[in-house]
Legacy VTK file of the C-alpha trace (Angstrom):
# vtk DataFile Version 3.0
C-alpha trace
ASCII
DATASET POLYDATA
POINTS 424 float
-17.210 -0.431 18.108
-15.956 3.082 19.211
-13.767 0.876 21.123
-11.882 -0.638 18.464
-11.496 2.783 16.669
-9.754 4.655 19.721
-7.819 1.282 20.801
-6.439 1.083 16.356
-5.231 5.007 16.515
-3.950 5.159 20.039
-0.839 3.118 20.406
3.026 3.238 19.195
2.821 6.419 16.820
1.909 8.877 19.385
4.610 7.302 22.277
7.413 6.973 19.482
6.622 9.431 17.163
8.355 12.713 18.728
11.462 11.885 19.466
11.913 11.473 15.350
9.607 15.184 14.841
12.365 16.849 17.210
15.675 15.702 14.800
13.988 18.464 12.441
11.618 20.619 14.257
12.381 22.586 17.889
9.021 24.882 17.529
6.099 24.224 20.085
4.072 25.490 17.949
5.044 23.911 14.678
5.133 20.016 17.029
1.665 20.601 17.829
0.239 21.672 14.488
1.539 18.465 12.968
-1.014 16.776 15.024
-3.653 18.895 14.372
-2.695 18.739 11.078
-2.840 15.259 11.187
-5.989 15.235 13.008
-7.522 16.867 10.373
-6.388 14.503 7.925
-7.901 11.498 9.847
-11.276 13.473 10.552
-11.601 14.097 6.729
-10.918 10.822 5.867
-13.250 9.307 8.420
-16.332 11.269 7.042
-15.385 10.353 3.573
-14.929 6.321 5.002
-18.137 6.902 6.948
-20.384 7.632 3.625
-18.813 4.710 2.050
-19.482 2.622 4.784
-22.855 3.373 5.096
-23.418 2.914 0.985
-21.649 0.040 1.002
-22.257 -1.475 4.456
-19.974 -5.180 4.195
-17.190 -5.849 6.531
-13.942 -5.793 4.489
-13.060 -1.781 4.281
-10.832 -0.585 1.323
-11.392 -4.832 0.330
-15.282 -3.925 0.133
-15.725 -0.306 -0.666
-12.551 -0.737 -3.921
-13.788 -3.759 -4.861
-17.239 -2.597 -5.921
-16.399 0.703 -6.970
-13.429 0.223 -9.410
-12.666 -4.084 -9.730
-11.869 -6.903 -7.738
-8.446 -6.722 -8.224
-7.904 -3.297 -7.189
-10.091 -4.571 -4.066
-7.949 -7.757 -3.535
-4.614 -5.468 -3.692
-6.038 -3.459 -0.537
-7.121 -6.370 1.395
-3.325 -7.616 0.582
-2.124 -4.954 1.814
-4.337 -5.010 5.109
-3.030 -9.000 5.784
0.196 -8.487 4.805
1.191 -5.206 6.992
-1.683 -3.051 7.230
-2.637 -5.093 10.627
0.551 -7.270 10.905
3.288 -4.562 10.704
1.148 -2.526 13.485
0.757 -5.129 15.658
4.309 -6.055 15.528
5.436 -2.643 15.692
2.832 -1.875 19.580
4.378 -5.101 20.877
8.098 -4.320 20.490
6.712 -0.753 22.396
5.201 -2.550 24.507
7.819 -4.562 25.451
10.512 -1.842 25.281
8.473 0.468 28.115
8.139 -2.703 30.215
11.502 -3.213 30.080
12.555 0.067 30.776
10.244 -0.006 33.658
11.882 -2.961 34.908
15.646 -2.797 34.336
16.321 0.152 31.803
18.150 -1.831 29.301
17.181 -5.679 28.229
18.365 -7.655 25.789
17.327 -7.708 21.932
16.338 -11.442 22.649
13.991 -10.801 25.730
12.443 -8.005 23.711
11.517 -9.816 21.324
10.473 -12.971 23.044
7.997 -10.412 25.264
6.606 -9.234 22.023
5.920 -12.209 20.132
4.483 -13.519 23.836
2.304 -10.948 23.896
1.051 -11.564 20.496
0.690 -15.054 20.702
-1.491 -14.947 24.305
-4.192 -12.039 22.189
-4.623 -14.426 19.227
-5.526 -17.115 21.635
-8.047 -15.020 23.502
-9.701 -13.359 20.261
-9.725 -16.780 18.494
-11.444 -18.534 21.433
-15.026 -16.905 21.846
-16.930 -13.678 20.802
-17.524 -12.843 24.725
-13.349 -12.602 25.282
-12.759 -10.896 22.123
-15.322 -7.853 22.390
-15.362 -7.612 26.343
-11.294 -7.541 26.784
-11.273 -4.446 24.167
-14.109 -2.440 25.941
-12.049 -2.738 29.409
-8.481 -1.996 28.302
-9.938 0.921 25.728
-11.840 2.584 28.252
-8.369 2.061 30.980
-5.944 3.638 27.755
-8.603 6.663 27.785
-8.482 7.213 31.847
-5.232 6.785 32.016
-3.763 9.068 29.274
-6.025 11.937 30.904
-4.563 11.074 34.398
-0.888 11.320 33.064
-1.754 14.550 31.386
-3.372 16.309 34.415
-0.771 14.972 37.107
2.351 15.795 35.266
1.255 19.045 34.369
0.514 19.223 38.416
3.616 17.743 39.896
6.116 18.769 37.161
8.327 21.169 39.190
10.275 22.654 36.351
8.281 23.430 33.352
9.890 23.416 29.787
10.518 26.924 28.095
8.667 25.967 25.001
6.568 28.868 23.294
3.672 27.226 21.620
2.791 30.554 19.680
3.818 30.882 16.311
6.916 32.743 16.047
8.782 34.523 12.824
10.066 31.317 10.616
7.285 29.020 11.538
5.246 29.497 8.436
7.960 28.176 6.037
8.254 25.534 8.824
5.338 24.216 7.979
5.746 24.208 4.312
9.001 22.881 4.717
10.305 19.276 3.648
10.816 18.444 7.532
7.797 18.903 8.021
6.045 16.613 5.387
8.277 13.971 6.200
7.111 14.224 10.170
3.837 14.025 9.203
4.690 10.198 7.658
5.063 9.829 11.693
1.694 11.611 12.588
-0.098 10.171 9.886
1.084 6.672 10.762
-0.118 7.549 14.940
-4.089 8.013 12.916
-3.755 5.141 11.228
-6.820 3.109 12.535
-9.564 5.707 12.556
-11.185 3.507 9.394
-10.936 0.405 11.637
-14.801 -0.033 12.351
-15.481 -0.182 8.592
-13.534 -3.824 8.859
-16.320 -4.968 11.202
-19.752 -3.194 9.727
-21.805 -5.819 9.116
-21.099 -7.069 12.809
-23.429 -3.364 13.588
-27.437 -3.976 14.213
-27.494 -0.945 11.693
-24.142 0.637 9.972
-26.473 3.047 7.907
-27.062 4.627 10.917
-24.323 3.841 13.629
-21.095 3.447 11.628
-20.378 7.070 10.402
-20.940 8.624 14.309
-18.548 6.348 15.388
-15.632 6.704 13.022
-16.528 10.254 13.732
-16.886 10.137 17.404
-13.575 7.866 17.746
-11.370 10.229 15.634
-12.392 13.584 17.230
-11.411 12.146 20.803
-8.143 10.815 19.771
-7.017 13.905 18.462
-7.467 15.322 20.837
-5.724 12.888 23.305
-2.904 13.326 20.984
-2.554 16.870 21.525
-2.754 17.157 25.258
-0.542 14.167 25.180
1.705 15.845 22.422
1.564 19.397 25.138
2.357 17.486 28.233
5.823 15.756 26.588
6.828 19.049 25.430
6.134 20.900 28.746
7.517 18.415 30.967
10.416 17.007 29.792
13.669 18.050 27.840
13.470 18.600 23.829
17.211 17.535 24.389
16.811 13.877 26.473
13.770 13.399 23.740
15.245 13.299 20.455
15.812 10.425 18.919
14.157 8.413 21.358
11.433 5.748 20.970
10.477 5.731 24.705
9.169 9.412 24.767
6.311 8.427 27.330
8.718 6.788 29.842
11.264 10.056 29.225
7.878 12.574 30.293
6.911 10.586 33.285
10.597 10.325 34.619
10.848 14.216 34.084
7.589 14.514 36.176
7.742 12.221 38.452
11.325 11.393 38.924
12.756 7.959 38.444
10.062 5.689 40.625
7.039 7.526 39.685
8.403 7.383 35.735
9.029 3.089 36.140
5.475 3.052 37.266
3.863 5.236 34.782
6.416 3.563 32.097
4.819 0.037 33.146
1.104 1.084 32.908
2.017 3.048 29.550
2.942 -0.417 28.336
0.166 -1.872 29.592
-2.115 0.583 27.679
-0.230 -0.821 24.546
-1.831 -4.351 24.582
-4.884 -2.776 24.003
-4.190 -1.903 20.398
-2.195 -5.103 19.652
-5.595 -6.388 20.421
-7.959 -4.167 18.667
-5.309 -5.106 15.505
-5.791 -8.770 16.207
-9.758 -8.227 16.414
-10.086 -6.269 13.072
-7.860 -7.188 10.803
-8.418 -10.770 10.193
-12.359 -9.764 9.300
-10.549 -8.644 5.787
-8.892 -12.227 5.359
-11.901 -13.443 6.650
-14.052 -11.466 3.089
-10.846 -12.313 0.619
-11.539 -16.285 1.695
-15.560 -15.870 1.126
-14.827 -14.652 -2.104
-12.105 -16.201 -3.824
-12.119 -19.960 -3.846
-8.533 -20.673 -3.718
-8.442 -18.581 -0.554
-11.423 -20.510 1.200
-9.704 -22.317 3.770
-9.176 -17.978 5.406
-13.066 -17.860 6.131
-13.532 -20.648 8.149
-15.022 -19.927 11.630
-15.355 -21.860 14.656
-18.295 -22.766 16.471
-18.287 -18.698 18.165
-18.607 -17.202 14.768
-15.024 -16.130 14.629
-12.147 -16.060 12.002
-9.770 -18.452 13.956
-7.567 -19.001 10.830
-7.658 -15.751 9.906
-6.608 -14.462 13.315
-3.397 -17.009 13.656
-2.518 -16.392 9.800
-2.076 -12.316 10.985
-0.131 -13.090 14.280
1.843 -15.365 12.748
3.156 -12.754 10.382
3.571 -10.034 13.057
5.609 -12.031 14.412
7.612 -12.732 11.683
7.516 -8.779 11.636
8.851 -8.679 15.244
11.509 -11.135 14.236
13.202 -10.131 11.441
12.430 -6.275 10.457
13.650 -3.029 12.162
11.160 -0.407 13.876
12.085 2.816 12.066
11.870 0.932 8.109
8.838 -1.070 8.743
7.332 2.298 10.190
7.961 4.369 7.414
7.190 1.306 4.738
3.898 0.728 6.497
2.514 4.404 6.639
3.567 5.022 3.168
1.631 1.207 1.582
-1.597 2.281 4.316
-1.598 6.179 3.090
-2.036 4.944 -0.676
-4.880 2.336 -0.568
-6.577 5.116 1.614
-5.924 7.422 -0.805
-7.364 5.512 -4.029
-10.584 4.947 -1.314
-11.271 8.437 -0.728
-11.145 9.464 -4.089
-13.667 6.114 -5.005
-16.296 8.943 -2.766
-15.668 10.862 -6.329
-15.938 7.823 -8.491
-18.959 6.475 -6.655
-21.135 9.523 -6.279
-20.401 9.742 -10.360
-21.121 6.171 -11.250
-24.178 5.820 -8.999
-25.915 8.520 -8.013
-29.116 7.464 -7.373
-27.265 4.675 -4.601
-28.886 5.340 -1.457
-26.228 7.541 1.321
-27.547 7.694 4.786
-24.663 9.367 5.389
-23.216 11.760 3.252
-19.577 13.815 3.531
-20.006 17.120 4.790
-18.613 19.557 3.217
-18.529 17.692 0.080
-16.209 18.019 -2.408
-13.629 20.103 0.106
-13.408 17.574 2.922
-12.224 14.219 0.721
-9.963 16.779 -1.275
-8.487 17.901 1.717
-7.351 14.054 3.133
-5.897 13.785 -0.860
-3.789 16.759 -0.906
-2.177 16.235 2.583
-1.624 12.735 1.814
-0.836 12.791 -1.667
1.847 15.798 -0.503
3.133 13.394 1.954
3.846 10.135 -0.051
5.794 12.333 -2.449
8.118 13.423 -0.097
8.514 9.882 0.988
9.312 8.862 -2.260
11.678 11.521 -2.605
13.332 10.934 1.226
12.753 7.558 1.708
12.778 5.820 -1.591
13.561 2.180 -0.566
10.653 1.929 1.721
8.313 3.946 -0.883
9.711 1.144 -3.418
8.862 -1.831 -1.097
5.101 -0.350 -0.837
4.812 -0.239 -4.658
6.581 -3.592 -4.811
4.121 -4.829 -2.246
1.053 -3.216 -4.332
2.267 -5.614 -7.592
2.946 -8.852 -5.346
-1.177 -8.295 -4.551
-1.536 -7.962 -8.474
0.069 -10.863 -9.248
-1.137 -13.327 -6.317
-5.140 -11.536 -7.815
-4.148 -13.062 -11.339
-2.920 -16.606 -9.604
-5.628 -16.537 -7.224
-8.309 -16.722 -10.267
-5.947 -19.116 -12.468
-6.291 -21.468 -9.759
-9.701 -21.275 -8.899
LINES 1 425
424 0 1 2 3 4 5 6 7 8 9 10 11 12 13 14 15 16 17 18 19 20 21 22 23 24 25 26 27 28 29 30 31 32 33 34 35 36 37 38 39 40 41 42 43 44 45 46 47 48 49 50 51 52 53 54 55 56 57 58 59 60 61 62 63 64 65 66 67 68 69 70 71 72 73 74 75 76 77 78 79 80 81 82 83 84 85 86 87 88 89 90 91 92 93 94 95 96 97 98 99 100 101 102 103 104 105 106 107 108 109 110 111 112 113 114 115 116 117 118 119 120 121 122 123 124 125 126 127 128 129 130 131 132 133 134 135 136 137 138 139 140 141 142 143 144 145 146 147 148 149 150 151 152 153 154 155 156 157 158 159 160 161 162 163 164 165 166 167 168 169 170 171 172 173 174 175 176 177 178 179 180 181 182 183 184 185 186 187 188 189 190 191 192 193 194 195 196 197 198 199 200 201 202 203 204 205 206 207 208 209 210 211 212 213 214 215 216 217 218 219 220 221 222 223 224 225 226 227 228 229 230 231 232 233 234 235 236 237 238 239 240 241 242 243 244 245 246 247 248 249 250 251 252 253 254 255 256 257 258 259 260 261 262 263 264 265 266 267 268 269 270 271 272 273 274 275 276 277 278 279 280 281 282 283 284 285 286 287 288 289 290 291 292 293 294 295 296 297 298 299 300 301 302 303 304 305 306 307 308 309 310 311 312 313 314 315 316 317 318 319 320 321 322 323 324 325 326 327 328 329 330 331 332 333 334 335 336 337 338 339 340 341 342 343 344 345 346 347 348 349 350 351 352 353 354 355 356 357 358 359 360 361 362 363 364 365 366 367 368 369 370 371 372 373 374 375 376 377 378 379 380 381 382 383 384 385 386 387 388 389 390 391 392 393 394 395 396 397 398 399 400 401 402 403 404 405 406 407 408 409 410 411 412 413 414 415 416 417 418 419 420 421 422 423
């Protein structure tokens, strides 16, 4: 299950992500500490998920944990926004990556069409293979998690090695960095960062698949989170010492741009290729966990049955192909940057209304037995709020159309709740 956590965070966010950080911020320093930053976020958020998941052990996630801690309907709204783009929008997003590097590898530019009939064709061959049989689903996301790991600390250490000219990039703080990172441009890059995390809660979608979440679940949100930080950072170091802030910005392809820098052109198509490679790993790792959530909406709510049926493996079949169908609707129809932004800022407020249910929870039922409970309780969850909370305003004030869309998205769930039990 550590597997699925490390293959949900690392994926498009931390190979896109800089080349939007650098229209604002030129500091080394600054770059890195909005993955820390972010990092610290995630970690805070995992032990706060990790408590809950061990109190409340039911795969689901936010579905589970708001459901019984608030009311259904603020639990149905989550798990709506987990089917409709909390795994879909992801998904779509790592296979138009994923088919961008390959093409890049291949022939630098390709048409919009071949893009996107690689994605979708990359989506569609996953959902076959996770809705077949148990064996393909969990033994395909061991092999290509453990390859994204290897290979991410092979790129690191060999273009640090071969890189012949290394970038003049201080990454001590310098005077001016401080209001930096108190500075507008910097909460709105950490919408990017924060997005690149998103997955570290992706086990709690699959706890009662665990012999024993009491025990297991929290040291593997933890265990996942802490590595992929720091992945991101050394991966975050090596862009930034290898390759020009200049040919970055802007870019979406900031992996391909590092290993061409280090490599030169043949060594950066190769490294470009097995980058996008790595990527079908988390379309995967979406495609395994998010259709457990559909999969808990259908067991509860009648009109909704028809999304828990299994086949003769155990698995969500319908569940699965109702997910990829609407990533690729994603891939089809929506742009990378909006759906990004839209996306991080819908995920970062059902998270947020979860970690403060630790609050709600501990105050409600306090004699509930917590194998696992928060350090550092009540500083850690209040640290993931703050951040966060800091971070959606300043989406809502710089991006108010996608913040909009979220909140639009958030009363769609209301409504289809209030239809759902009409009907049932």
């Amino acid at each position: 299950m550590t597997a699925v956590v490390i293959a949900n965070m690392v994926g498009t966010g931390v190979f896109t992500s800089l080349g939007f950080q650098l229209l604002e911020i030129r500091s080394g320093f600054v770059l890195l500490m909005l993955w820390f930053v972010g990092g610290v976020v995630a970690f805070c958020g995992a032990m706060t998920y990790a408590e809950l998941g061990a109190a409340l052990p039911r795969s689901g996630g936010e579905y589970n944990f708001l459901s019984r801690i608030y009311h259904p309907v603020v639990g149905f709204i989550s798990g709506w926004i987990s089917a409709t783009i909390g795994f879909a929008a992801p998904t779509a997003l790592a296979a138009i990556t994923f088919a961008a590097y390959a093409a890049s590898s291949f022939s630098g530019d390709a048409p919009s069409w071949l893009l996107k009939a690689m994605a979708c064709g990359l989506i569609a061959v996953l959902t076959l293979v996770h809705a077949s049989s148990r064996r393909n689903s969990g033994g395909m996301q061991v092999i290509f998690t453990i390859l994204k790991v290897i290979v991410i600390v092979s790129f690191c250490m060999a273009a640090l090695f071969f890189s012949r000219h290394a970038q003049p990039v201080n990454f001590m703080p310098v005077s001016g960095d401080g209001a930096l990172l108190l500075s507008g441009a910097f909460a709105v890059s950490l919408i990017y960062v924060n997005y690149a995390y998103t997955g570290w809660n992706a086990a709690t979608y699959l706890s009662s698949e665990f012999e024993n979440p009491q025990k297991y679940l929290p040291w593997v949100l933890l265990s996942g989170t802490l590595l992929v930080m720091l992945l991101y950072l050394a991966l975050n170091f090596v862009f930034l010492r290898v390759a020009p802030m200049e040919a970055m910005t802007g870019q979406v392809e900031i992996g391909y741009i590092a290993a061409e820098a280090a490599f030169g052109p043949i060594g950066g198509r190769f490294t470009g290729l097995v980058l996008a490679l790595l990527l079908i790993s988390t379309v995967s790792a979406m495609t395994l966990a998010g259709p457990r959530v559909l999969q808990v909406i259908g067991e509860d709510f009648r009109a909704l049955r028809f999304l828990s049926k299994k086949n003769r493996d155990g698995l969500p079949a319908v569940a699965i192909i109702l997910q990829s169908s609407l990533a690729i609707i994603f891939v089809l129809s929506s742009s990378f940057e909006s759906i990004l932004v839209f996306a991080g800022f819908t995920l970062a407020l059902s998270s947020s209304v979860t970690v403060l249910g630790v609050y709600v929870l501990r105050w409600r039922q306090p004699a509930l037995p917590r194998p696992y409970r928060v350090v550092g309780y009540p500083v850690t969850p209040l640290i993931y709020l703050t951040v966060t909370v800091w971070t959606l305003v300043f989406v809502l004030i710089n991006k108010p159309q996608e913040a909009f869309a979220g909140l639009g998205l958030v009363f769609a769930g209301a409504v289809f709740y209030l239809l759902s039990r009409r009907f049932s």
